[in-house]
C-alpha positions, 0 to 999 in steps of 0.5 A, spaced: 443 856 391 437 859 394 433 865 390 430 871 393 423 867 393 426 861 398 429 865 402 423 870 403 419 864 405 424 861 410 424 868 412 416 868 413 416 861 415 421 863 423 418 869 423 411 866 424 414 860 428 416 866 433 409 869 433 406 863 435 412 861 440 411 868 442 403 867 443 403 861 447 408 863 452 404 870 452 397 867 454 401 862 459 403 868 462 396 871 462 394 865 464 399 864 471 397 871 472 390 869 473 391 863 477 395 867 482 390 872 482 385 866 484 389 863 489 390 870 492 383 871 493 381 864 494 387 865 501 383 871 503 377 868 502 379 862 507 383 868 511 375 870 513 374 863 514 380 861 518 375 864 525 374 860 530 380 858 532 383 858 539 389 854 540 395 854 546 401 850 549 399 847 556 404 845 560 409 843 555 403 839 551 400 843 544 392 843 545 386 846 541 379 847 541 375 843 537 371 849 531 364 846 531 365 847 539 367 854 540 363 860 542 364 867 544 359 872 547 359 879 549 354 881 555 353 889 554 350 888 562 357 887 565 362 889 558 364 883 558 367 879 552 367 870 554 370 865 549 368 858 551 371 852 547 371 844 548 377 839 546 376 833 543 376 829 549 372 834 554 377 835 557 381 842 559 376 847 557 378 854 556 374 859 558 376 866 556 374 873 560 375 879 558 373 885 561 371 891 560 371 889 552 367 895 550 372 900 553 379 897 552 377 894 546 383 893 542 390 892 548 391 889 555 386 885 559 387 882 567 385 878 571 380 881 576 376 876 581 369 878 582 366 874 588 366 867 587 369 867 579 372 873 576 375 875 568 381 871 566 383 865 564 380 859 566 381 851 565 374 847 566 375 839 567 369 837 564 370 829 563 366 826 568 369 820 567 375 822 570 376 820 578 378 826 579 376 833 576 380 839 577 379 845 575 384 851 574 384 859 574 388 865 574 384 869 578 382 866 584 390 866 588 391 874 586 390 877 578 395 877 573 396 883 569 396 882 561 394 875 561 390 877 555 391 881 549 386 883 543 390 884 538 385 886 533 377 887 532 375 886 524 368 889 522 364 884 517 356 883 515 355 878 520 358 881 527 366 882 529 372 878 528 375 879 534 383 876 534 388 876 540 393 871 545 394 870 552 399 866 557 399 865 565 400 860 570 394 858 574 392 855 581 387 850 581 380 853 582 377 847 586 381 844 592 385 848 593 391 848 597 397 852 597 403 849 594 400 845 589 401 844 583 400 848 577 398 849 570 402 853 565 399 856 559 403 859 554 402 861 546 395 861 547 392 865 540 384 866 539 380 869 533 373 869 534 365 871 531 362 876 536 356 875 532 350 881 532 
């Protein structure tokens, strides 16, 4: 039969295993609290540095400009906001104009013809090894309303992240010929830096 005193210890003994289980999962806790807070400041971190990126879907067929080759600038002579990109191939380049920026900044943008180019979106051709270099846009035949939208204009240190979408249809820019074919862009999405 157990006395006082061995009770007392068995006692003592559960009562310390508890503390120290209870410890553990305390700083286990702590511990994943952390870790979560790093990773949430590490996915803002990379949030910031998720720009440039410029995707679509060309007639059917997923496209994407390659980071290293995509530059926006801003012209504050004519307001004019232009993204230029590359793909891996050189091929279907986009060209994104918006006009004017300063002035619409956040919303809708058209496609205007102005002389012999214009602002919209445009689809350059640029692999000279191809036998037939073709070149489209959304202006030339008559302007598209709201093909282009700014969604949101981010101040940072080093300039604006400027994000958006666009869509349109668009008739070839070179040899053009009523009937001919067209190219279809949808799903298009953009973030770039307007640096200052």
């Amino acid at each position: 039969m157990l006395n006082i005193c061995s009770v007392k210890i068995i006692y003592m003994k559960n009562l310390f295993a508890i503390l120290i289980a209870s410890l553990v999962c305390l700083h286990a806790c702590k511990g994943s609290d952390s870790d979560k807070a790093s990773a949430s400041s590490d996915a803002r971190a990379a949030g910031n540095a998720d720009h440039p990126y410029v995707t679509a879907i060309i007639n059917g067929k997923p496209w994407h400009a390659v980071k290293d080759e995509i530059l926006a600038t801003y012209s504050e002579i004519d307001d004019k906001l232009q993204i230029f990109t590359k793909d891996a191939a050189g091929k279907m380049n986009l060209l994104l104009s918006f006009a004017p920026f300063s002035k619409t900044n956040v919303g809708d943008y058209n496609s205007v013809r102005e002389g012999t180019a214009g602002y919209g979106i445009s689809l350059l051709d640029e692999n000279l090894q191809d036998d037939v270099e073709l070149d489209y846009d959304n202006f030339r035949q008559g302007a598209v309303a709201n093909c282009l939208h700014i969604t949101s204009i981010k101040e940072i240190a080093e300039g604006k992240i400027v994000e958006g979408n666009f869509a349109s249809s668009m008739n070839p820019s070179n040899n053009y010929e009523p009937g001919k074919e067209k190219v279809t862009v949808t799903e298009g999405k953009f973030a770039v830096l307007i640096k200052k």
